[in-house]
Biotite code that builds the C-alpha atoms (Angstrom):
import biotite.structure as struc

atoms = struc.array([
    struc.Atom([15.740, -2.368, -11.091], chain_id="A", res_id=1, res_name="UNK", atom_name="CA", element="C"),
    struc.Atom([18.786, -0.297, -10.546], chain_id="A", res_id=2, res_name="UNK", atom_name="CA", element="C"),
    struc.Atom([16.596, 2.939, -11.672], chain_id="A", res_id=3, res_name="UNK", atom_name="CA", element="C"),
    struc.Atom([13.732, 2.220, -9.195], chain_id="A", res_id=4, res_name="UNK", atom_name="CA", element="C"),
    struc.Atom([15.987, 2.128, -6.524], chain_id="A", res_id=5, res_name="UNK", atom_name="CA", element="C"),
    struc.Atom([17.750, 5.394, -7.923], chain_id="A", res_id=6, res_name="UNK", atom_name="CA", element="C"),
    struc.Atom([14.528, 6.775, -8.234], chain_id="A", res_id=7, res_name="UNK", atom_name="CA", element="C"),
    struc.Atom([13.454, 5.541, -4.396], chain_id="A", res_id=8, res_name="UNK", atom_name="CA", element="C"),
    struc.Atom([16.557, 6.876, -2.889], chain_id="A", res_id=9, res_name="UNK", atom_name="CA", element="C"),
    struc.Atom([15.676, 10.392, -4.668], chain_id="A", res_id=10, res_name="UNK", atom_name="CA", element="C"),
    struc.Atom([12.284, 10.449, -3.430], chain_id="A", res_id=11, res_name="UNK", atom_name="CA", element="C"),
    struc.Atom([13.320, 9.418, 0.204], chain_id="A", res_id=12, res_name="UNK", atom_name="CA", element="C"),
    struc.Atom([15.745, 12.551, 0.310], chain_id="A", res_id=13, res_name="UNK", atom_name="CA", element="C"),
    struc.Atom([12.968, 14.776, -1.124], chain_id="A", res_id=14, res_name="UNK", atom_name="CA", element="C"),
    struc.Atom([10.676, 13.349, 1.651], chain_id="A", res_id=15, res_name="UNK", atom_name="CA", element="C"),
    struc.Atom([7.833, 13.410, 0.146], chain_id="A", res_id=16, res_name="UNK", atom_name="CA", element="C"),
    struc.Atom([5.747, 10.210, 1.262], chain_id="A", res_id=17, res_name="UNK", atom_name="CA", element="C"),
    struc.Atom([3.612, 9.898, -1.041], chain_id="A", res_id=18, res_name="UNK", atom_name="CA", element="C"),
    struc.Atom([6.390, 9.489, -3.976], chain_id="A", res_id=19, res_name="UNK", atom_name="CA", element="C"),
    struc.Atom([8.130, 7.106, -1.512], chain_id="A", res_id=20, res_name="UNK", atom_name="CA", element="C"),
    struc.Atom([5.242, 4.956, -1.165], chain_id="A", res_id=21, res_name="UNK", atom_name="CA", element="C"),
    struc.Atom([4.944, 4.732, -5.009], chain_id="A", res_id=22, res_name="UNK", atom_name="CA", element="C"),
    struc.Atom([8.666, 4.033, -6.075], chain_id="A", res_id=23, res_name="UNK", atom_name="CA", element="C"),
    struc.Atom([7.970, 1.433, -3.228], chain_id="A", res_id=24, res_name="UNK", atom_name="CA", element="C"),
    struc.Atom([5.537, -0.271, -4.902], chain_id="A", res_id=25, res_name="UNK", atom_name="CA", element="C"),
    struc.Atom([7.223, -0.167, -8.072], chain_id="A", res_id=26, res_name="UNK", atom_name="CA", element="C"),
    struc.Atom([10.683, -1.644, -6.692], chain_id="A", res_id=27, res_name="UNK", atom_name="CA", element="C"),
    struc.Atom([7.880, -4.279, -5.280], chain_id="A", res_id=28, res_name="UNK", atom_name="CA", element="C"),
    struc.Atom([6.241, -5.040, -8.750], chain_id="A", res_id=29, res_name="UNK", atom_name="CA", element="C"),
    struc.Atom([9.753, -6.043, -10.196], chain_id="A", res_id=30, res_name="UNK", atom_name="CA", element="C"),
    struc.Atom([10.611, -8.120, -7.367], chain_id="A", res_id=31, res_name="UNK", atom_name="CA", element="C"),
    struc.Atom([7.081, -9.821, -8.060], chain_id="A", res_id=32, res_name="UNK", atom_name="CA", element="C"),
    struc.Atom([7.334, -9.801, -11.467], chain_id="A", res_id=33, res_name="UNK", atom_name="CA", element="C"),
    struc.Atom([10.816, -11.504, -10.765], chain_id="A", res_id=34, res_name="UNK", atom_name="CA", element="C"),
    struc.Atom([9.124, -13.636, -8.438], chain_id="A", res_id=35, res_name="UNK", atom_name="CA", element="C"),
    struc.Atom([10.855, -12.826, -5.771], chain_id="A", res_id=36, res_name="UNK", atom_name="CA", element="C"),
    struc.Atom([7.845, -12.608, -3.769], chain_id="A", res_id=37, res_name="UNK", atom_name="CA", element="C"),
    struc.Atom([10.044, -11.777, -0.270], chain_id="A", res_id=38, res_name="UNK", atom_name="CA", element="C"),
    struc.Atom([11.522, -8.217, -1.353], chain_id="A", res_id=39, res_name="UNK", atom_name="CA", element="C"),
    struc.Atom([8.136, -7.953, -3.525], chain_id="A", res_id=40, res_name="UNK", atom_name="CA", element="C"),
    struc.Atom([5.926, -8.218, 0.001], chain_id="A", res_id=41, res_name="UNK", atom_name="CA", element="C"),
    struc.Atom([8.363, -6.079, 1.926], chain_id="A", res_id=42, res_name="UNK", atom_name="CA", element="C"),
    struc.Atom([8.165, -2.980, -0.348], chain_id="A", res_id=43, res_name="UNK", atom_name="CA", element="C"),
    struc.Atom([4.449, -3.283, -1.090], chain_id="A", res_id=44, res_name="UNK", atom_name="CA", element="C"),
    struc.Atom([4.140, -3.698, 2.848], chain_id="A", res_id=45, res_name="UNK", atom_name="CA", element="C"),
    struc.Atom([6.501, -0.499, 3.589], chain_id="A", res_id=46, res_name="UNK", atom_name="CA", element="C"),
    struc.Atom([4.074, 1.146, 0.707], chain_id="A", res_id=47, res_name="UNK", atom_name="CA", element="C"),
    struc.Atom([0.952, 0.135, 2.744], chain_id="A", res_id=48, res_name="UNK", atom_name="CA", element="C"),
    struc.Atom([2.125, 1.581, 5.679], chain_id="A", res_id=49, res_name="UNK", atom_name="CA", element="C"),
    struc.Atom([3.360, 4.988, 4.599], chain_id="A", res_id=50, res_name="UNK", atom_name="CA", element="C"),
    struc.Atom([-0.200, 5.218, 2.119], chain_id="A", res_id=51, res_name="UNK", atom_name="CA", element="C"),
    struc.Atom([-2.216, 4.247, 5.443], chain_id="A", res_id=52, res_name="UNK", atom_name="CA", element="C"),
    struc.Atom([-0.658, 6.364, 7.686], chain_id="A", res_id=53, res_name="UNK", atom_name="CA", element="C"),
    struc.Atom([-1.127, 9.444, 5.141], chain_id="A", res_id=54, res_name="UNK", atom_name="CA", element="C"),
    struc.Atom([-4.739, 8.404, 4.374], chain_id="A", res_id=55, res_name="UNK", atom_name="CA", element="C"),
    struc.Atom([-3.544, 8.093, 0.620], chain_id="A", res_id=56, res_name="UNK", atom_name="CA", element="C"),
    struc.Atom([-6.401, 5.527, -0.277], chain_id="A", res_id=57, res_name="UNK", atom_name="CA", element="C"),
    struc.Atom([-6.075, 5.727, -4.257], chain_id="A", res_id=58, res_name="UNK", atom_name="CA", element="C"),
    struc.Atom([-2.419, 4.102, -3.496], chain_id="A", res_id=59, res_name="UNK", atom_name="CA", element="C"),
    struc.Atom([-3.221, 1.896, -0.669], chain_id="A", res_id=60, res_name="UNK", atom_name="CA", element="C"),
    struc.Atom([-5.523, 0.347, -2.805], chain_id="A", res_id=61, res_name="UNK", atom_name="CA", element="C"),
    struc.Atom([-3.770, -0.300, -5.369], chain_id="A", res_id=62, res_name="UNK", atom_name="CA", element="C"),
    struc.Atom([-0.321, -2.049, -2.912], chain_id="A", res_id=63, res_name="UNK", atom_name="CA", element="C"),
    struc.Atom([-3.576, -3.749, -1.475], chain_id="A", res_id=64, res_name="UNK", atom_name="CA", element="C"),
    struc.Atom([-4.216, -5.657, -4.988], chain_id="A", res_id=65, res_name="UNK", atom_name="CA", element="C"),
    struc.Atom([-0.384, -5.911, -5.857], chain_id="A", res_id=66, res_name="UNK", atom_name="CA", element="C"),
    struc.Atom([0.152, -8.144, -2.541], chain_id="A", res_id=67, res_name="UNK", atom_name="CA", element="C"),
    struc.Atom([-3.207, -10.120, -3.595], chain_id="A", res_id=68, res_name="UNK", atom_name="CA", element="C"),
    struc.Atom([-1.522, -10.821, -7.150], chain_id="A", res_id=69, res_name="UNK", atom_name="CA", element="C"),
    struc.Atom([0.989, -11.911, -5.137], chain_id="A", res_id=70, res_name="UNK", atom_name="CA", element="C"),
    struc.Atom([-0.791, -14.236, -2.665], chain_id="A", res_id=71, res_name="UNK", atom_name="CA", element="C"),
    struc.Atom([-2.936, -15.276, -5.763], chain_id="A", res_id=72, res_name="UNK", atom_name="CA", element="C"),
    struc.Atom([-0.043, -16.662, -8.123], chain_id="A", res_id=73, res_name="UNK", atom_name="CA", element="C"),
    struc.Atom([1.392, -18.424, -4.609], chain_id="A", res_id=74, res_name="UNK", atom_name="CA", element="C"),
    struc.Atom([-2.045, -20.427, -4.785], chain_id="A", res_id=75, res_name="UNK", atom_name="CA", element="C"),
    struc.Atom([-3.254, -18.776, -1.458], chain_id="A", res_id=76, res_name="UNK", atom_name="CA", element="C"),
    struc.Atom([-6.423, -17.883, -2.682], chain_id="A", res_id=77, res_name="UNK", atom_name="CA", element="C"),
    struc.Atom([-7.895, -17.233, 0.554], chain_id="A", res_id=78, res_name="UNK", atom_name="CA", element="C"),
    struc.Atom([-5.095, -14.499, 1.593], chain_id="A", res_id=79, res_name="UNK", atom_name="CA", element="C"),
    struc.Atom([-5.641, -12.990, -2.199], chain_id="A", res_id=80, res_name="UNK", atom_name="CA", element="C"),
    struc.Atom([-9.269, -12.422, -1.809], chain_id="A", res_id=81, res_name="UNK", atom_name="CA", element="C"),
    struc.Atom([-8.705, -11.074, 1.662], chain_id="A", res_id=82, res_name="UNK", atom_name="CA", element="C"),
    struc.Atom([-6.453, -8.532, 0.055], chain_id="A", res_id=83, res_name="UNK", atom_name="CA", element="C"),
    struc.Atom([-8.386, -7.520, -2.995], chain_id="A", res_id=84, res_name="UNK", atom_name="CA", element="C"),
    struc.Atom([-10.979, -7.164, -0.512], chain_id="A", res_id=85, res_name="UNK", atom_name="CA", element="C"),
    struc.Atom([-9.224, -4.686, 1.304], chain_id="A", res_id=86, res_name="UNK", atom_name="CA", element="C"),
    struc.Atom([-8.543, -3.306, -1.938], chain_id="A", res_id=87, res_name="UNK", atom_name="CA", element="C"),
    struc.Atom([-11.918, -2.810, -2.557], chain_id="A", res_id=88, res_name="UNK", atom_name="CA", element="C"),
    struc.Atom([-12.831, -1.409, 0.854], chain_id="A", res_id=89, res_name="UNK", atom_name="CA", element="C"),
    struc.Atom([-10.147, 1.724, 0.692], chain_id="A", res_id=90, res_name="UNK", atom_name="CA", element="C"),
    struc.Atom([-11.383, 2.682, -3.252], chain_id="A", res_id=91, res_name="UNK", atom_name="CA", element="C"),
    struc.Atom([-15.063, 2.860, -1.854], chain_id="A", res_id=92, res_name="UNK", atom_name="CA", element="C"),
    struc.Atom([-13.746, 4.904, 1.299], chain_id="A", res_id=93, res_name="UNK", atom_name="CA", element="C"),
    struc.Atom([-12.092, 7.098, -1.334], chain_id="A", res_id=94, res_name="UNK", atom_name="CA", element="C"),
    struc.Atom([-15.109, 7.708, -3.131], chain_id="A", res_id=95, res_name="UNK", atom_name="CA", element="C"),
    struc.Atom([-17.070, 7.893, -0.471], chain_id="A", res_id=96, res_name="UNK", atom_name="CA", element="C"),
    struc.Atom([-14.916, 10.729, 1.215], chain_id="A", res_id=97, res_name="UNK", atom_name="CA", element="C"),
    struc.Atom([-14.763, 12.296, -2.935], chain_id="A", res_id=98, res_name="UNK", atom_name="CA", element="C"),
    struc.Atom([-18.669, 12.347, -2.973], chain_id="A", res_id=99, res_name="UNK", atom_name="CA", element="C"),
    struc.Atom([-18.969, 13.923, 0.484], chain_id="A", res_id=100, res_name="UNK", atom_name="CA", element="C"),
    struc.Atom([-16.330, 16.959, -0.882], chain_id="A", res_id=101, res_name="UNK", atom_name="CA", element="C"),
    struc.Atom([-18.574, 17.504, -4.362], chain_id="A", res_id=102, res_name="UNK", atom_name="CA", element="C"),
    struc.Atom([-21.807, 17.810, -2.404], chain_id="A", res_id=103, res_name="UNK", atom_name="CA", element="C"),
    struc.Atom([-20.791, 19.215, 0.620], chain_id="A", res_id=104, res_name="UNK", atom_name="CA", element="C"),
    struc.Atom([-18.636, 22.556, -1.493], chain_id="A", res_id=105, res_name="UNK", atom_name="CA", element="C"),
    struc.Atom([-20.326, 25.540, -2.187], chain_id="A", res_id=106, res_name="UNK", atom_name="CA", element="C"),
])
């Protein structure tokens, strides 16, 4: 854990968001793996919110799934599949918006 965070603090003074969002998620999928489900929800959560305010879709969808994994080993199956659903609806936006670039280029 001590090297995500290292890692996390790097990336925040680098400022790139998209590396933030993804050292978030990992710090998240140790607290969930630890099953500490609290921290694990508030970096995935942080994650979604810096991937949906970029538009980064391939990473949003993936912090989408993590917090259904979440909400599925809690027994909350109806929050999971409301998750992975969401999950599901930002990889098809991201393909949609990667077929629309390979036909629409010269």
């Amino acid at each position: 854990m001590h090297y995500f965070n290292e890692a996390l603090k790097i990336r925040q003074k680098e400022g790139n968001p998209k590396d933030i969002a993804a050292s978030l998620n990992n710090v998240g999928e140790i607290y969930r793996l630890q099953g500490d489900y609290e921290r694990a929800l508030e970096n995935y959560n942080k994650a979604v919110l810096i991937n949906k305010t970029n538009n980064y879709l391939d990473n949003l969808a993936i912090n989408l799934s993590n917090i259904g994994l979440i909400y599925s080993e809690k027994g909350q199956t109806q929050e999971a599949v409301d998750y992975f659903t969401q999950s599901v609806e930002a990889c098809e936006k991201k393909q949609a918006i990667s077929a629309k670039k390979n036909y629409l280029t010269p």
